[in-house]
C-alpha positions in Angstrom: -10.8 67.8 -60.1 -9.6 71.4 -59.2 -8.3 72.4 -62.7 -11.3 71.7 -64.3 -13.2 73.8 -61.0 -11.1 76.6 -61.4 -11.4 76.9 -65.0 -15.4 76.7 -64.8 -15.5 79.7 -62.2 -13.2 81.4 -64.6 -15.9 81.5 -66.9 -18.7 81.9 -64.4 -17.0 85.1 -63.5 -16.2 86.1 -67.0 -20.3 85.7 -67.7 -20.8 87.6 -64.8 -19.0 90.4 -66.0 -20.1 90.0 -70.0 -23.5 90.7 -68.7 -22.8 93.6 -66.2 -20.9 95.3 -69.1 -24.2 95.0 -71.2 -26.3 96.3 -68.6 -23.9 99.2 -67.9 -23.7 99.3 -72.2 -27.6 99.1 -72.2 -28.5 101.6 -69.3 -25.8 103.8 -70.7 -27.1 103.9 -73.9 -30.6 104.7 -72.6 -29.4 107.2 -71.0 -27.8 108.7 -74.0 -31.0 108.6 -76.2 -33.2 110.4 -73.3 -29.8 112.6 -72.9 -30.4 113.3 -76.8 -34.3 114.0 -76.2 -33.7 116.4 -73.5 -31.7 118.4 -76.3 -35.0 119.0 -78.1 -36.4 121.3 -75.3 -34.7 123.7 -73.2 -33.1 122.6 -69.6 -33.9 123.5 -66.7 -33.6 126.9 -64.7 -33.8 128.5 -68.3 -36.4 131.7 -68.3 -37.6 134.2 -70.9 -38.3 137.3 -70.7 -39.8 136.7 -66.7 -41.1 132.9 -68.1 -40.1 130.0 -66.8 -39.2 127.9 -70.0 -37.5 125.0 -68.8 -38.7 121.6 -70.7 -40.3 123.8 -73.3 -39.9 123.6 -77.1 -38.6 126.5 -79.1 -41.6 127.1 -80.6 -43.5 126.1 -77.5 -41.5 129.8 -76.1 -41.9 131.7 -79.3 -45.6 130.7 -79.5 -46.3 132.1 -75.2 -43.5 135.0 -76.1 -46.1 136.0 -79.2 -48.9 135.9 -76.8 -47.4 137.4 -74.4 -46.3 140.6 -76.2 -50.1 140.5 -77.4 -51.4 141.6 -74.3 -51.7 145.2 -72.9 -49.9 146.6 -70.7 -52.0 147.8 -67.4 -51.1 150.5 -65.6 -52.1 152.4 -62.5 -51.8 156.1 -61.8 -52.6 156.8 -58.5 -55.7 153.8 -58.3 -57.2 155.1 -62.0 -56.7 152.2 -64.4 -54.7 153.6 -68.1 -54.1 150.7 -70.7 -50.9 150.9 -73.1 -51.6 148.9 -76.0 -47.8 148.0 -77.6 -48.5 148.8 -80.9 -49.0 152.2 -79.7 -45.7 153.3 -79.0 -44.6 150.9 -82.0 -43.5 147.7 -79.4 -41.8 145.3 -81.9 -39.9 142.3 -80.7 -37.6 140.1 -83.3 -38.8 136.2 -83.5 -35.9 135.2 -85.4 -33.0 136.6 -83.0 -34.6 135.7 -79.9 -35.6 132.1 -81.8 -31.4 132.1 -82.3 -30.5 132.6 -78.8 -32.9 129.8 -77.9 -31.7 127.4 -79.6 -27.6 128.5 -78.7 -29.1 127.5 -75.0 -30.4 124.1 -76.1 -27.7 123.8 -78.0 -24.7 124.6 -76.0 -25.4 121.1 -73.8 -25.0 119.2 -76.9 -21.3 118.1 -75.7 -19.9 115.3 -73.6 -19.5 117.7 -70.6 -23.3 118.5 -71.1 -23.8 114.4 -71.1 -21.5 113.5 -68.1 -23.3 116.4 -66.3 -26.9 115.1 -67.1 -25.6 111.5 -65.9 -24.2 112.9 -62.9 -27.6 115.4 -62.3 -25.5 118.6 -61.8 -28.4 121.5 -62.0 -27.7 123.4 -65.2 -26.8 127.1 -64.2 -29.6 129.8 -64.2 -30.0 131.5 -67.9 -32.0 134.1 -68.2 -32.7 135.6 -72.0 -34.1 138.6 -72.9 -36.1 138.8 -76.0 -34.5 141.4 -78.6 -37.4 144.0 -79.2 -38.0 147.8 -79.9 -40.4 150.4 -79.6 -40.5 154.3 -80.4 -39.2 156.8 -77.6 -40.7 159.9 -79.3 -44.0 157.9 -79.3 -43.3 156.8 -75.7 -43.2 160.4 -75.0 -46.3 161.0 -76.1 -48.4 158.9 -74.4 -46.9 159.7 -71.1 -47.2 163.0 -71.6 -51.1 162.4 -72.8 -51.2 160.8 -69.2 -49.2 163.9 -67.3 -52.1 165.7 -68.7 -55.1 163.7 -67.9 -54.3 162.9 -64.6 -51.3 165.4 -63.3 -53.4 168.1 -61.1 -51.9 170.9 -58.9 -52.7 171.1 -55.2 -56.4 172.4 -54.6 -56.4 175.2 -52.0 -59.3 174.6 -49.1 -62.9 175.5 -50.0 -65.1 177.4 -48.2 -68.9 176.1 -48.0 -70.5 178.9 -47.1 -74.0 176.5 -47.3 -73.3 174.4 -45.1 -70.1 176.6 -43.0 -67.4 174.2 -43.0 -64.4 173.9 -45.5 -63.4 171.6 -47.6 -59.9 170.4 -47.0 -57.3 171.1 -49.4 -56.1 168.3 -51.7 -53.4 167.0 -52.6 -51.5 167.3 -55.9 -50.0 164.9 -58.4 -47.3 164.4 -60.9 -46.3 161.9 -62.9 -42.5 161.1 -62.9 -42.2 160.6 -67.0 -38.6 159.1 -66.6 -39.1 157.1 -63.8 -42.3 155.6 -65.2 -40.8 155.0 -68.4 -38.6 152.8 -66.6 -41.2 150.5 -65.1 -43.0 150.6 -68.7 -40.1 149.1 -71.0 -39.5 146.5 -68.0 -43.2 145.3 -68.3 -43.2 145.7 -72.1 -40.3 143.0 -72.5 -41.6 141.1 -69.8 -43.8 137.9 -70.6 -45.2 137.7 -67.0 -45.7 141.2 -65.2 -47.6 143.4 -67.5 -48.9 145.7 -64.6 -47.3 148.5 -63.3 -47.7 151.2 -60.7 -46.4 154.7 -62.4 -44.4 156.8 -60.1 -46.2 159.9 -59.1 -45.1 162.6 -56.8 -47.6 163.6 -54.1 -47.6 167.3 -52.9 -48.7 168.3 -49.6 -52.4 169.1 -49.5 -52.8 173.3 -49.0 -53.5 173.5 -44.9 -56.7 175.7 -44.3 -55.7 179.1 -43.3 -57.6 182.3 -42.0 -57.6 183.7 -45.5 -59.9 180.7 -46.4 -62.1 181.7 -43.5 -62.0 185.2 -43.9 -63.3 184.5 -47.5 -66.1 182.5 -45.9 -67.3 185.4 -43.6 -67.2 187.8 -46.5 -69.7 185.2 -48.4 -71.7 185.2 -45.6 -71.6 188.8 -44.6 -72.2 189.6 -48.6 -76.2 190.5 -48.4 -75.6 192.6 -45.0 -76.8 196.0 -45.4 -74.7 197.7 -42.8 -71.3 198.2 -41.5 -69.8 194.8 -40.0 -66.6 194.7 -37.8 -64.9 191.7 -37.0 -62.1 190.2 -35.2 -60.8 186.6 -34.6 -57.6 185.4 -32.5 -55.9 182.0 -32.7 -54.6 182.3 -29.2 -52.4 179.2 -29.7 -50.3 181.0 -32.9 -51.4 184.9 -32.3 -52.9 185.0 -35.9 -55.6 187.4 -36.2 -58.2 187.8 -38.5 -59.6 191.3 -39.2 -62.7 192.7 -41.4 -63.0 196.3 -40.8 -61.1 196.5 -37.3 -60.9 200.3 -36.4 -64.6 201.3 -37.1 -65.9 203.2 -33.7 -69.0 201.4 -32.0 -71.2 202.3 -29.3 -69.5 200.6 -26.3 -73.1 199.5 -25.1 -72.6 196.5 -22.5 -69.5 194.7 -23.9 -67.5 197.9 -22.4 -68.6 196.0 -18.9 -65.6 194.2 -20.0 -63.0 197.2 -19.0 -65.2 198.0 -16.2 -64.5 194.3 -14.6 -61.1 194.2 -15.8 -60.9 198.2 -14.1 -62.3 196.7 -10.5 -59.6 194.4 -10.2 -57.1 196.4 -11.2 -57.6 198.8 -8.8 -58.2 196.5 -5.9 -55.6 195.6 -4.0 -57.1 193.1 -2.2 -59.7 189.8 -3.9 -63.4 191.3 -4.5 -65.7 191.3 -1.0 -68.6 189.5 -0.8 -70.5 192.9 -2.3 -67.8 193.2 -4.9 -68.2 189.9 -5.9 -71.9 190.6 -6.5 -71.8 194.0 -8.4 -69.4 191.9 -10.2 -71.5 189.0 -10.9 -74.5 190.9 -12.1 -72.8 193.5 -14.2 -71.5 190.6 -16.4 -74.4 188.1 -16.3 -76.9 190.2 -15.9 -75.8 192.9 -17.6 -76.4 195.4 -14.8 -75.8 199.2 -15.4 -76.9 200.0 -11.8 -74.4 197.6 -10.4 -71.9 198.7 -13.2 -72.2 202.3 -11.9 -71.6 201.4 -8.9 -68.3 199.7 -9.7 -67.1 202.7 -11.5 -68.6 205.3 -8.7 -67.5 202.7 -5.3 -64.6 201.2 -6.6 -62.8 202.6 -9.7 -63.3 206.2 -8.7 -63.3 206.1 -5.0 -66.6 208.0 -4.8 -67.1 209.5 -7.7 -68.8 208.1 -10.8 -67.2 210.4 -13.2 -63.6 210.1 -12.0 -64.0 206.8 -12.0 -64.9 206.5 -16.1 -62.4 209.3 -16.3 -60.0 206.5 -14.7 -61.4 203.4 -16.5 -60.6 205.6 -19.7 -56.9 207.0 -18.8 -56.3 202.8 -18.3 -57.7 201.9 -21.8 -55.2 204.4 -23.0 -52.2 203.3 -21.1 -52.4 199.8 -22.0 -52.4 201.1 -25.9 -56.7 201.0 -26.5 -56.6 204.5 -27.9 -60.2 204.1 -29.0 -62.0 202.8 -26.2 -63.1 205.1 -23.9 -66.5 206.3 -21.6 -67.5 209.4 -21.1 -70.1 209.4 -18.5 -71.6 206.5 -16.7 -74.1 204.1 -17.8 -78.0 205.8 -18.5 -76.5 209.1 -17.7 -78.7 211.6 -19.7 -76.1 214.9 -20.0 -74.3 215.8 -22.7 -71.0 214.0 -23.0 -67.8 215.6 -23.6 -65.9 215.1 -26.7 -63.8 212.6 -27.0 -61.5 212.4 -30.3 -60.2 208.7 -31.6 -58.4 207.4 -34.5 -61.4 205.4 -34.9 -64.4 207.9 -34.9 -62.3 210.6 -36.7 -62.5 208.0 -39.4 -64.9 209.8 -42.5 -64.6 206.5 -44.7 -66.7 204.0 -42.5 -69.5 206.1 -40.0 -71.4 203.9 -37.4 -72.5 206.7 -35.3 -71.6 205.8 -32.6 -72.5 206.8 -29.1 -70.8 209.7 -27.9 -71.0 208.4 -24.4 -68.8 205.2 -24.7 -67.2 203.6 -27.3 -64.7 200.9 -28.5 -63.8 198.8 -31.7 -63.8 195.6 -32.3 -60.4 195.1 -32.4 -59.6 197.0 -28.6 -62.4 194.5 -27.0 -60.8 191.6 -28.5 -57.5 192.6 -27.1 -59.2 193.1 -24.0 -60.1 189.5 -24.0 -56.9 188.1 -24.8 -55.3 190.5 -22.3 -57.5 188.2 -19.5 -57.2 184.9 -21.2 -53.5 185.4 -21.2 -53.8 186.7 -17.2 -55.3 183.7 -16.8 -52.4 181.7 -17.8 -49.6 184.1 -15.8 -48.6 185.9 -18.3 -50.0 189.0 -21.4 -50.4 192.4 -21.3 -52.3 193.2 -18.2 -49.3 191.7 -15.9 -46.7 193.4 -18.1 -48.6 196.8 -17.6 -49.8 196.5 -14.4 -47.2 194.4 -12.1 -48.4 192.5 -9.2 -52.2 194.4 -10.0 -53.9 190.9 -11.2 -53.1 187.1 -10.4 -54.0 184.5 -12.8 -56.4 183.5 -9.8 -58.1 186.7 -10.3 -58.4 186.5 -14.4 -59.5 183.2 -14.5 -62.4 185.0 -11.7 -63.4 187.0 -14.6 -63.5 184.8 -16.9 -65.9 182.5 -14.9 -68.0 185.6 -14.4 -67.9 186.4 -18.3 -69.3 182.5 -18.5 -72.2 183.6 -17.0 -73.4 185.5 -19.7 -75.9 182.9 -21.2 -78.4 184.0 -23.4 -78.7 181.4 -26.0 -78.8 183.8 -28.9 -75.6 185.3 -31.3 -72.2 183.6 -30.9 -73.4 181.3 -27.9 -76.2 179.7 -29.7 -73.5 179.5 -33.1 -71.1 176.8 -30.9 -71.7 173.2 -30.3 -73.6 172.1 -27.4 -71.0 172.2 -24.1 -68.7 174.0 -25.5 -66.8 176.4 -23.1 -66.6 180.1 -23.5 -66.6 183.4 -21.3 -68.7 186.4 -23.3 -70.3 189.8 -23.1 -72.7 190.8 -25.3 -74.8 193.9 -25.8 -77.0 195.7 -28.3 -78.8 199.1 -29.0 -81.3 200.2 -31.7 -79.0 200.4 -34.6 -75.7 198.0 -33.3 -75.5 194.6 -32.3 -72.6 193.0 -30.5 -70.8 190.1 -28.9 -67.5 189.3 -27.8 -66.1 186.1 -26.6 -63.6 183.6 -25.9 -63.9 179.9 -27.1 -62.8 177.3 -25.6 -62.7 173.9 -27.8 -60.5 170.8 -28.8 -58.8 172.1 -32.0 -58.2 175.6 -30.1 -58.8 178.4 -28.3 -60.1 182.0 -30.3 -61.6 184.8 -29.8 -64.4 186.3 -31.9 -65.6 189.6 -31.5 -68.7 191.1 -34.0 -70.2 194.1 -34.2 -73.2 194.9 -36.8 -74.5 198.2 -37.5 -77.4 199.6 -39.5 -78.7 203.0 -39.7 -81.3 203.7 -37.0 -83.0 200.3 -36.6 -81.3 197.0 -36.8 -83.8 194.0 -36.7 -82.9 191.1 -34.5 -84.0 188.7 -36.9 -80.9 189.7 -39.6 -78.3 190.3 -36.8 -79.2 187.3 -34.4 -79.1 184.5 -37.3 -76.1 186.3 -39.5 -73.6 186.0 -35.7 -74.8 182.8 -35.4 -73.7 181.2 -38.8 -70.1 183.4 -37.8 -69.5 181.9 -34.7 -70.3 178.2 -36.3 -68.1 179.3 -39.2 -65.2 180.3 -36.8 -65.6 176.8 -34.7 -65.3 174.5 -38.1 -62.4 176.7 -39.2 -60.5 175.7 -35.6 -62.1 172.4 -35.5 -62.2 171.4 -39.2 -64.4 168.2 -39.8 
């Protein structure tokens, strides 16, 4: 009984293994025919020309490849759309090389390494083909220099706007970066997939507004005057000064109350008095001759009214105003000495100007900045005049000079609430006013002065220092 046992489990076992051998046969011969399937389309990790193609066809590829290289190419200069059709620079690609190195991919796992490998799952290493195409550089050139010249554009200095008195800011300028951009182009012309691109243009730095721009402004606006204008402006934050006809001789008229404060102080060696303060007060708010006199007859020349505008004159001169001087007090009716300048020896530009007092637009600007800087501890005045004002004292005078309110010329030409510290005046043929501005995108000075043979109407000067003094604020505090 246990030969017979024996020899029946021998074949039970030899069955068993008979038939796992044909299974194994069966399920490696299934394998073989899908293997041999899988060699009709490409393998995996397998892109063209940016598409992926794994499990495609040949001709699957060729046929998206074709319609592909259809398309145009769209690029972007700067945000403005420009289309590159490929026939235009002659883009030809070869179907029968690139069809060849197709089929070298598929084929090349057609081995029993390639067989063992798909039995044993290994990923297939990345391949990466690049269609075999062409295109014309000397057309190429041409279209990108069609686009250099469409769209390239120098920077654009800042405009004036006379209109409506503000500027235009400058703008910036563009140029296309042929080589660069040719780059990017032949990438997205071969490319199946990305057919946009972004061309490299170099920005230049927008033109910065300037006093020239505002100086040609003011001459726009100063264009239908019939008279003599004098202006001056300061940037008191870079010292860069703006001038239109600087050394013409003026009547001093009321702005002079400007040296005759600046004078007071000077002289006193101790803070203004309670009546000091006063004649102060009124001579620059109010405008006061009387008080003015009083200044220059009490205080400036210790008694006497004409030493004291002889003194108020030999100070001008000593702190370098050669042509600002007086020559008698306010509403005096004699017959003034006279007095010799650069300014009124001038015969080019005649104002005719009053032979009593006189100034130029540039000397009462310095005047101003001479305080402003005071103000601060520093400037001309201290230089001069050592331990004669405190920056206590300065910023006195310019509180007094903010007094000055008369809602008309440069103060009515400034925002609402805007700070500034002013003296104006005017006579029958010259208007004037002088001031300091206070406002967020700097601190200036502005000083005009209009003149017109015998009668200047209020209606042309009023309006015409008005749309200066807005001008002036835009150009400091650009919109």
């Amino acid at each position: 009984m246990g030969w017979p046992l024996r020899r029946r489990r021998r074949r039970d076992w030899s069955l068993l293994i008979v038939i796992v051998m044909g299974v194994l046969l069966a399920l490696l011969g299934w394998q073989w025919l899908r293997f041999r399937a899988s060699l009709r389309v490409l393998p995996p990790n397998v892109s063209v020309a940016g598409m992926d193609a794994s499990g495609m066809a040949v001709e699957q590829v060729l046929a998206a490849l074709e319609g592909a290289y259809a398309q145009p190419v769209q690029l972007s200069y700067q945000g403005q759309p420009v289309v590159l059709a490929p026939e235009s620079v002659g883009f030809l690609w070869d179907r029968e090389v690139t069809r060849a190195a197709l089929e070298a991919v598929r084929e090349r796992r057609n081995t029993f390494s390639g067989f063992l490998a798909y039995l044993l799952r290994r990923p297939s290493p990345p391949v990466e083909i690049m269609p075999a195409v062409q295109y014309s550089s000397e057309r190429m050139n041409a279209f990108l220099a069609r686009v250099a010249q469409q769209y390239d554009r120098p920077p654009q200095e800042p405009v004036p706007l006379p209109e409506s008195l503000t500027f235009r800011s400058g703008r910036a300028g563009y140029t296309l970066d042929q080589e660069a951009s040719r780059q990017r182009i032949e990438a997205a012309l071969k490319s199946a997939v990305n057919r946009e691109v972004e061309l490299v243009v170099h920005t230049g730095e927008a033109p910065p507004l300037q006093m020239r721009h505002l100086e040609e402004m003011l001459k726009a606006l100063l264009a239908d005057f019939e008279g003599i204008p004098s202006i001056f402006i300061k940037d008191l934050q870079t010292g860069e000064e703006l001038e239109i006809n600087p050394d013409v001789a003026y009547a001093g008229m009321s702005v002079l109350k400007v040296a005759v404060m600046m004078e007071t102080y000077r002289v006193l060696d101790q803070p203004p008095d309670g009546e000091q303060t006063r004649l102060l007060t009124e001579t620059m708010s109010a405008s006061g001759n009387f008080t003015a006199n009083l200044l220059l007859r009490d205080v400036i020349g210790g008694g006497d009214v004409y030493q004291g505008v002889e003194n108020l004159t030999a100070s001008m001169r000593y702190l370098g105003l050669v042509n600002t001087f007086m020559a008698t007090p306010y509403d005096d009716p004699t017959t003034p000495p006279t007095i010799v300048t650069p300014a009124n020896a001038r015969t080019d530009l005649n104002t005719n100007p009053d032979p009593h007092m006189q100034t130029t637009a540039r000397e009462v600007g310095l005047m101003l900045e001479m305080i402003y800087q005071c103000s601060r501890g520093g400037g001309a005045l201290m230089v001069a005049y050592p331990g004669a004002f405190t920056p206590e004292e300065c910023q006195q005078m310019l509180k007094m000079m903010a007094a000055d309110r008369t809602e008309s010329m440069i103060e009515a030409g400034l925002p609402p609430g805007t700070k500034f510290a002013r003296k104006h005046g005017w006579i029958s043929d010259t208007h004037a006013d002088a001031a300091i501005v206070f406002s967020p995108g700097g601190d200036f000075i502005l000083v005009v002065y209009l003149y017109r043979p015998q009668w200047l109407e209020w209606d042309v000067s009023n309006p015409l220092i008005q749309r200066i003094a807005t001008a002036t604020y835009n150009y400091f505090n650009p919109k």
